[in-house]
Residue frames relative to the residue before (quaternion, step in Angstrom):
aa qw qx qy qz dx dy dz
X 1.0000 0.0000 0.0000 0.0000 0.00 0.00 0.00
X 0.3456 -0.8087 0.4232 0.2180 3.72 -0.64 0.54
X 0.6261 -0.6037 0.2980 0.3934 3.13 -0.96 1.60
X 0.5450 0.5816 -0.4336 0.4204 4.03 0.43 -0.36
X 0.7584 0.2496 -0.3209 0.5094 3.50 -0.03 -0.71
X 0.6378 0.4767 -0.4933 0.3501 3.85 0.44 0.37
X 0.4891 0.6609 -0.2086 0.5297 3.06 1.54 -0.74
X 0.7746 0.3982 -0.1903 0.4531 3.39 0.75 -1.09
X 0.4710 0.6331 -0.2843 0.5445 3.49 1.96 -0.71
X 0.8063 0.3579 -0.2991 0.3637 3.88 0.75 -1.35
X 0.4283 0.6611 -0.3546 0.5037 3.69 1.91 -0.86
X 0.7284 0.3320 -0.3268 0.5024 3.96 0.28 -0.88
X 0.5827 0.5378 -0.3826 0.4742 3.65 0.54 -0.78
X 0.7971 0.2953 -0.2147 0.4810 3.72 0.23 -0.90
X 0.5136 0.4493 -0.4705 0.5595 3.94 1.24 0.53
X 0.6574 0.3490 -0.4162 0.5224 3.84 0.77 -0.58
X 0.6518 0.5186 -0.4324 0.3454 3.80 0.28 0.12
X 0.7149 0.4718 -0.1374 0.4974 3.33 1.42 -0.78
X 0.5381 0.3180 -0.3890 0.6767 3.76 1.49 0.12
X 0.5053 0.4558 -0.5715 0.4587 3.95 0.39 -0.24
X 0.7821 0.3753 -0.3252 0.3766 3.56 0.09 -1.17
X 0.5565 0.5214 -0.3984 0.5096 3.83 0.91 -0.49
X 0.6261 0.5738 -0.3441 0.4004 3.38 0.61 -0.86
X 0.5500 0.6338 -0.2474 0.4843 3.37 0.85 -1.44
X 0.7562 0.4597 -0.1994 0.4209 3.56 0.36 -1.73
X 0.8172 0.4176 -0.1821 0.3531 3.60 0.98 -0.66
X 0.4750 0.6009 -0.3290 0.5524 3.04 2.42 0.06
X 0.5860 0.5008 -0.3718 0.5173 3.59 1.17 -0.57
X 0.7264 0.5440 -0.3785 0.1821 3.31 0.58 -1.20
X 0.4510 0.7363 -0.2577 0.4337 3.13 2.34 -1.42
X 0.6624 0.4723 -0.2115 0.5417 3.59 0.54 -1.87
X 0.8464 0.2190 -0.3390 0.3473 3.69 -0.20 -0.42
X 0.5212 0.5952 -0.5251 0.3137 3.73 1.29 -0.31
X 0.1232 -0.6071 0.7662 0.1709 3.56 -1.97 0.04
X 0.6232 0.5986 -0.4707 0.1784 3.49 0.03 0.02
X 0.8906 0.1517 0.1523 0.4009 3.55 -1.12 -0.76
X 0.0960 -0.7566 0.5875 0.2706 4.04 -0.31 0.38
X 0.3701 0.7537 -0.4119 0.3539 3.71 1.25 0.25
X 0.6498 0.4509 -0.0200 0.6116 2.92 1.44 -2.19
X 0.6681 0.2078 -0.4791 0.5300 4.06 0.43 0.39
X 0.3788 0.4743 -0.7125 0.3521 3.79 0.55 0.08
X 0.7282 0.5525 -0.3393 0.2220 3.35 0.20 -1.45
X 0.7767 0.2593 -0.1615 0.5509 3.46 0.76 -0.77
X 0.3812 0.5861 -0.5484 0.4586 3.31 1.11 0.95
X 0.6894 0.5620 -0.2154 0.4030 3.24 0.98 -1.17
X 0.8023 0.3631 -0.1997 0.4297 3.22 0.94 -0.83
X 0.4359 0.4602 -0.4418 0.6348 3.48 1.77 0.55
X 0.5395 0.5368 -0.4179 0.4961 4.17 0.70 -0.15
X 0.7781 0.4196 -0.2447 0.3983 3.22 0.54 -0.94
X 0.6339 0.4756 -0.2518 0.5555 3.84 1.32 -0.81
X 0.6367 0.4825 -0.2951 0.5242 3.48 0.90 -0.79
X 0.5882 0.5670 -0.2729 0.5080 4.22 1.59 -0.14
X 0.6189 0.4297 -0.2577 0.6049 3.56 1.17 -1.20
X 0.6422 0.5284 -0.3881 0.3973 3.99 0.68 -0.96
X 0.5373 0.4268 -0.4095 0.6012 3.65 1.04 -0.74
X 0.7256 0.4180 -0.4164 0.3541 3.65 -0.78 -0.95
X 0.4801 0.6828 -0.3955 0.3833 3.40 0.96 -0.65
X 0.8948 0.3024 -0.0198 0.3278 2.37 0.24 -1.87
X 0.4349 0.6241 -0.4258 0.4899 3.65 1.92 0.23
X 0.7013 0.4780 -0.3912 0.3558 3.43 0.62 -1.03
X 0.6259 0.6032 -0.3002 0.3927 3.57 1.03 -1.11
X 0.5109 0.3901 -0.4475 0.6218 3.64 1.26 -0.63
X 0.4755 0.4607 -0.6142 0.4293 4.33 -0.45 -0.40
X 0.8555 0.2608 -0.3963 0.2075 3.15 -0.20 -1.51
X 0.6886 0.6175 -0.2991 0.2347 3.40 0.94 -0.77
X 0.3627 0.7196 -0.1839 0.5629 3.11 2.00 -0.47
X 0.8554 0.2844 0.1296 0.4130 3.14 0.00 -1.47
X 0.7296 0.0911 -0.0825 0.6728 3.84 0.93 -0.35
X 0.3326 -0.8662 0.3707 0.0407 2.86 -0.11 1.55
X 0.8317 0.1830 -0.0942 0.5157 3.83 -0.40 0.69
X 0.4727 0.6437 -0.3893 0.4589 3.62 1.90 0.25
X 0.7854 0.0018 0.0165 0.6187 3.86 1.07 -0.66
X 0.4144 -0.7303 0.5159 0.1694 3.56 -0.75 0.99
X 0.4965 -0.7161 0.3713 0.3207 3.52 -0.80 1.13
X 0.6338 0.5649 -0.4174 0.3241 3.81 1.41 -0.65
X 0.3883 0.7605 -0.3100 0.4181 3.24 1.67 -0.51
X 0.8305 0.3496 -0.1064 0.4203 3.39 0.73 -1.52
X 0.3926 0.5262 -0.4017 0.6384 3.58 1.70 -0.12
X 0.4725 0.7399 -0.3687 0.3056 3.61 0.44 -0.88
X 0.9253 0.1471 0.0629 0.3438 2.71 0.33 -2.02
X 0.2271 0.7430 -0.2786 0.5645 3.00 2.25 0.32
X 0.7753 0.4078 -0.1336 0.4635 3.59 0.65 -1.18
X 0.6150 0.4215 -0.3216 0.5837 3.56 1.22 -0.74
X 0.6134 0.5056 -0.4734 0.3794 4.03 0.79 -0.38
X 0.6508 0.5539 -0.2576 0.4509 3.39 0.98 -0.58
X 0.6672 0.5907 -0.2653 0.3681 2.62 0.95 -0.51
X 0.4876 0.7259 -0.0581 0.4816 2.61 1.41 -1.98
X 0.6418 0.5049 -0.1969 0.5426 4.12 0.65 -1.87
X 0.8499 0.3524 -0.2658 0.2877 3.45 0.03 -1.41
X 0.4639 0.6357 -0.3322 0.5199 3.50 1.84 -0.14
X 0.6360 0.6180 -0.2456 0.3915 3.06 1.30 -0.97
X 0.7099 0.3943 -0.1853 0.5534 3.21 0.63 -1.62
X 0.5921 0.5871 -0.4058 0.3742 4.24 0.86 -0.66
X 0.5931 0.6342 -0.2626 0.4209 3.36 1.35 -1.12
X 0.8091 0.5153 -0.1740 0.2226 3.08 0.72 -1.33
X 0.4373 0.6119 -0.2406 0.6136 2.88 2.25 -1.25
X 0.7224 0.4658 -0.3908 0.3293 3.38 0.03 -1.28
X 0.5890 0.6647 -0.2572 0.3809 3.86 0.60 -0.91
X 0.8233 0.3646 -0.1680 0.4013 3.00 0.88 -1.58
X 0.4380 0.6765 -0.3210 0.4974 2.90 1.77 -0.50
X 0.7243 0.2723 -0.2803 0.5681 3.86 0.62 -1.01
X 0.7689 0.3297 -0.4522 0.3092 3.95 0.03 -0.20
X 0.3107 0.6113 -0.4421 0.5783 3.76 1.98 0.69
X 0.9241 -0.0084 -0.2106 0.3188 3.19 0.09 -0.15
X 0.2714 0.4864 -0.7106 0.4299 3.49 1.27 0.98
X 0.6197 0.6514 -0.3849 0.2084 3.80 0.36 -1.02
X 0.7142 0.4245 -0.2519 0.4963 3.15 1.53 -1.30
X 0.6808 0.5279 -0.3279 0.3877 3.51 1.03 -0.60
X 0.5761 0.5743 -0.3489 0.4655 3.66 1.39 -0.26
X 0.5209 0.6888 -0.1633 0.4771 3.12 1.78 -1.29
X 0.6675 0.4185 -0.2216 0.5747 3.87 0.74 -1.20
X 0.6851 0.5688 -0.3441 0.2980 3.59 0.76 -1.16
X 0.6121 0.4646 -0.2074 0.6054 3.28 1.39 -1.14
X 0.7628 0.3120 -0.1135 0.5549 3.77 0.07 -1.32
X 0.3478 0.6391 -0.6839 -0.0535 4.01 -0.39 0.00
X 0.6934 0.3753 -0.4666 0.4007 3.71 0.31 0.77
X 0.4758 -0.6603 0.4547 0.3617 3.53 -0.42 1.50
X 0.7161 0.5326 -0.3643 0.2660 3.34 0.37 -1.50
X 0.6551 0.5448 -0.3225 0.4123 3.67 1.10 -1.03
X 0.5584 0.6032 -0.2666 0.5032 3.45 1.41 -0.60
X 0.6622 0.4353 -0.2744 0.5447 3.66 0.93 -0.48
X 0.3992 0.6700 -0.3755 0.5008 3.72 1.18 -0.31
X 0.7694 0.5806 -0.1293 0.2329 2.90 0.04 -2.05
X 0.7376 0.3458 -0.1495 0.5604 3.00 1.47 -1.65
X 0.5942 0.5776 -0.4009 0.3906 3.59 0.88 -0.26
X 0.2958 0.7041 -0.5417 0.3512 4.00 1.48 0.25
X 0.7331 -0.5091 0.4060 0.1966 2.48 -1.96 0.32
X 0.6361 -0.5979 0.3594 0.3299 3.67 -0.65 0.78
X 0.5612 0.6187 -0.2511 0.4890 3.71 1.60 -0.66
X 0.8384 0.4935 -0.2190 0.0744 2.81 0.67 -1.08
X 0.5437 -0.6015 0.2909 0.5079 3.82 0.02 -0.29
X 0.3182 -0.8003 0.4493 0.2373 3.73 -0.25 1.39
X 0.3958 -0.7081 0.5316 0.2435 3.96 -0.92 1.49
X 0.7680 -0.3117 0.3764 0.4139 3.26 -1.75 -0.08
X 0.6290 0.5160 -0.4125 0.4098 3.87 0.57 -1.06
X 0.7552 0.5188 -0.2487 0.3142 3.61 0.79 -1.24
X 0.6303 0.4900 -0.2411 0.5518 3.05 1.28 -1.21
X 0.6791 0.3984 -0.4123 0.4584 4.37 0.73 -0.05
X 0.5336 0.4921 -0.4753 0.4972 3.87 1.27 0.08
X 0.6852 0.4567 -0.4019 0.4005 3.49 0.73 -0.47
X 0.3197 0.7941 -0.2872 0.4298 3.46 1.19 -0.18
X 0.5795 0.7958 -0.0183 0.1748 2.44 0.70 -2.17
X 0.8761 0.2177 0.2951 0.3132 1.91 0.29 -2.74
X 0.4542 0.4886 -0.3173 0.6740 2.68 1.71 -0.02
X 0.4693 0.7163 -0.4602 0.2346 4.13 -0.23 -0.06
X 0.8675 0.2739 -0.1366 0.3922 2.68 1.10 -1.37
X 0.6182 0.3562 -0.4356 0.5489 3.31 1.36 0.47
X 0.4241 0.6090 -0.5496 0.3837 3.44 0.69 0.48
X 0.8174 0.3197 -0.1856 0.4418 3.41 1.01 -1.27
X 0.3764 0.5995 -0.3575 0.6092 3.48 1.52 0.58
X 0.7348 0.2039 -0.3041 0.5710 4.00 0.45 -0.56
X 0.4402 0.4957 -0.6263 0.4102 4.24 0.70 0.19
X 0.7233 0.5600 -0.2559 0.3125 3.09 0.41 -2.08
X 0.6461 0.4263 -0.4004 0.4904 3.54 0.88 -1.02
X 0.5783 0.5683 -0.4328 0.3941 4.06 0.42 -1.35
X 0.7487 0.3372 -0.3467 0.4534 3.96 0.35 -1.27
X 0.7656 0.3305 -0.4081 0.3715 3.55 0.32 -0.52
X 0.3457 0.4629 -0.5991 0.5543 4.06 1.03 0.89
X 0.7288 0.3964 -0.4063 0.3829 3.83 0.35 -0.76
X 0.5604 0.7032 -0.3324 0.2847 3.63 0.97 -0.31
X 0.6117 0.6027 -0.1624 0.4860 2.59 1.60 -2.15
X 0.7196 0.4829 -0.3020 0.3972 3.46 0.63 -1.69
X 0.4899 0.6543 -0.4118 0.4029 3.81 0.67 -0.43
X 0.7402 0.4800 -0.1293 0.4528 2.97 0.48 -2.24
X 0.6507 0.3283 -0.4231 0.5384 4.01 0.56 -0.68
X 0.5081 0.6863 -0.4112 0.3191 3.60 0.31 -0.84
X 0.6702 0.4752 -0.1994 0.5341 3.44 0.75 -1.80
X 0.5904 0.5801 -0.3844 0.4088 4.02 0.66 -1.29
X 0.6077 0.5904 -0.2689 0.4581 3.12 0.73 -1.83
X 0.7803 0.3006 -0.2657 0.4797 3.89 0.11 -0.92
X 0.7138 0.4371 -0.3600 0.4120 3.64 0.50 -0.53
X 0.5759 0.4777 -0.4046 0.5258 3.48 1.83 0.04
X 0.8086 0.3762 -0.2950 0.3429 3.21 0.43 -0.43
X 0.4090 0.5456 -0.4675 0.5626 3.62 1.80 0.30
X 0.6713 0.4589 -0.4803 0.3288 3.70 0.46 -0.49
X 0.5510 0.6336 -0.2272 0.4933 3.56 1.45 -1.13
X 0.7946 0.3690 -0.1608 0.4545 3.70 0.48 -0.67
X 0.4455 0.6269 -0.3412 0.5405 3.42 2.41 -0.02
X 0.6105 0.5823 -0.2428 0.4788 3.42 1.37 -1.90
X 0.7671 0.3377 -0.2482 0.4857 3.90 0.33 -1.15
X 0.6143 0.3927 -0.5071 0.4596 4.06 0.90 -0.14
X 0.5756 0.4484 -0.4627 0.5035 4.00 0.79 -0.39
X 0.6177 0.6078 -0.3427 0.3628 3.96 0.33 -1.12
X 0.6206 0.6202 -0.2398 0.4155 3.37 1.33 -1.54
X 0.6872 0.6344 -0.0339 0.3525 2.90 1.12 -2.09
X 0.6737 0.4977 -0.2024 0.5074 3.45 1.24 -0.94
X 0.7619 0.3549 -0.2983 0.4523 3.27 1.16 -1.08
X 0.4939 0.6131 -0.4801 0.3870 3.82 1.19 0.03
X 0.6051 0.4771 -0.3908 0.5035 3.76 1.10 -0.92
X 0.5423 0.4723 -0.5690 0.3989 4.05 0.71 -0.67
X 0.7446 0.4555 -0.3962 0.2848 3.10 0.07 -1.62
X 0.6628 0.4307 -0.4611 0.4033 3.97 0.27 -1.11
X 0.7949 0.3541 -0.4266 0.2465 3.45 0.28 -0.66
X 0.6633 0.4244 -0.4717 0.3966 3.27 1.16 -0.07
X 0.3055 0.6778 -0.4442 0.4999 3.53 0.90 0.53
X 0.8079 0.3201 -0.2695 0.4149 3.40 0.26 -0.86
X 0.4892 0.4441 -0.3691 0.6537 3.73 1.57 -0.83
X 0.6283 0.4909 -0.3855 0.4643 3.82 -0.15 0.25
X 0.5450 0.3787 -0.3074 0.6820 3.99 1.23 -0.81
X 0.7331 0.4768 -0.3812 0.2998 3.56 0.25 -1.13
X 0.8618 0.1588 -0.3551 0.3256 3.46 0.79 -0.55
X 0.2938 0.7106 -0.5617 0.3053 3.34 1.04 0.71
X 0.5826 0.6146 -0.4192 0.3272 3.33 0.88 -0.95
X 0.6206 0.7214 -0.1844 0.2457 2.66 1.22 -1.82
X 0.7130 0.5275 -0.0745 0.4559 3.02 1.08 -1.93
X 0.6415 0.5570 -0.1692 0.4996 3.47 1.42 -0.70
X 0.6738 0.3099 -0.2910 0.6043 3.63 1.34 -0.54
X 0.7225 0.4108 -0.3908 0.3956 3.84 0.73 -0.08
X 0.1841 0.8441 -0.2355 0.4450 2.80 1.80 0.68
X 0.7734 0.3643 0.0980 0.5095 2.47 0.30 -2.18
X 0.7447 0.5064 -0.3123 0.3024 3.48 0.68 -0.98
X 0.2805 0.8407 -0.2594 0.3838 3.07 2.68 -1.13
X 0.6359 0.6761 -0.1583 0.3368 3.06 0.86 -2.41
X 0.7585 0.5446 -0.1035 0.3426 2.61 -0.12 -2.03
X 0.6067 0.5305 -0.2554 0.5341 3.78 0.68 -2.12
X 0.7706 0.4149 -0.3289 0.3547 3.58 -0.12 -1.23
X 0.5876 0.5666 -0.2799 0.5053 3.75 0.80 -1.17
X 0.6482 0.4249 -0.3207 0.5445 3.66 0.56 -0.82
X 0.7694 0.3316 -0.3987 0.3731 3.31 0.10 -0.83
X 0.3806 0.8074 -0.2298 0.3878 3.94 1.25 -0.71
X 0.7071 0.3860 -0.0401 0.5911 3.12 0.76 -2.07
X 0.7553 0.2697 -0.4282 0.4165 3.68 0.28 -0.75
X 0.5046 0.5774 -0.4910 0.4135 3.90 0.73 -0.54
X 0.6403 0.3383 -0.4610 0.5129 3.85 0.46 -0.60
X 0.7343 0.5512 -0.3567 0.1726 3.43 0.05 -0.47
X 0.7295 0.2238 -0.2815 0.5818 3.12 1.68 -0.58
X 0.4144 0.4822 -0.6271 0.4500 3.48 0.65 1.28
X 0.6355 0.5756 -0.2518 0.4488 3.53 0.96 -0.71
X 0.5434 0.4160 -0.2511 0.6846 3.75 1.59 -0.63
X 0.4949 0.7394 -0.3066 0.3380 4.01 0.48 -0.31
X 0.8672 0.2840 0.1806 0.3670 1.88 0.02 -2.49
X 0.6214 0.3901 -0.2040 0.6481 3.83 1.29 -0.82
């Protein structure tokens, strides 16, 4: 096996260890933030994006094992297939979970200031001029949660899908690259054997050759002989 594709086996290995661990760092960061749902878009995004390179990772590493035989073991790649999921559903658990707790500091800060709905409907019924207070600006909060945590949920389960076609996509195209290594195979046995019927009648052509030789010389040798019996 050439030293490159081990090399190239230990480089991908040591990129899926280093977005696992980033990953890791940005699932805590999710679980322990309280602030802003602005400020977890942000570090939603940047767990989307690590939790993207960790798949690709972890596609190429199935190529090699697929494809360069005896460079990466396939249980290896299930392996790490299982810890991405894993890895995702921590993700996506974090995220819910968070929003879930800055939803209801929001509402409880909300009630603390506002505990009369009706005075809260006031508030929002101001004037368009005016300068929007703390009570108004935590209902929008609010209101925004639940489609914030509707468009994660929807983003991770495009990242699921894309995995899952991804994987098809390789288990089609290992079957295809199975069909042309047998196809190959078949036509290498044509060729040797017609190779060998090719030695076989050269020989052939080479001893009737010879035998050509041989017939013609005999016949030569006796003509001199009975001109030579003739003639003497």
């Amino acid at each position: 096996m050439p030293v490159s594709s081990y090399m190239d086996a230990a480089a991908i290995r040591q990129e899926i260890l280093d977005n696992n661990l980033r990953v890791k760092a940005i699932i805590m960061d999710i679980s322990n933030y309280r602030g802003t749902l602005r400020e977890l878009e942000t570090l939603n995004e940047a767990g989307r994006d690590k939790l993207a390179a960790l798949r690709k990772c972890v596609d190429r590493l199935d190529v090699l094992a697929r494809y360069e035989a005896g460079t990466v073991p396939m249980d290896e790649v299930d392996k790490h297939r299982e810890q991405y999921a894993r890895t995702l559903q921590a993700f996506r658990k974090a995220n819910i979970n968070t929003m879930l707790e800055i939803d209801k500091a929001n509402k409880e800060e909300l009630f603390a200031l506002c505990p009369d709905a009706s005075e809260v409907r006031q508030r929002k019924g101001t004037s368009a001029g005016s300068k929007p207070n703390r009570s108004s600006t935590l209902l929008q909060q609010q209101e925004s949660v639940t489609d914030r945590m509707l468009s994660i949920s929807k983003q991770l389960h495009d990242t699921t899908q894309k995995s899952a076609a991804t994987l098809d996509m390789l288990v089609t195209t290992s079957a295809t690259v199975e069909g042309s290594n047998d196809e190959l195979l078949n036509t290498a046995g044509k060729t040797q054997q017609s190779s060998k019927l090719l030695q076989k009648y050269s020989r052939r052509d080479c001893t009737d050759k010879i035998l050509a030789m041989f017939g013609l010389t005999l016949f030569l040798v006796s003509v001199v002989y009975v001109l030579s019996r003739r003639l003497f």
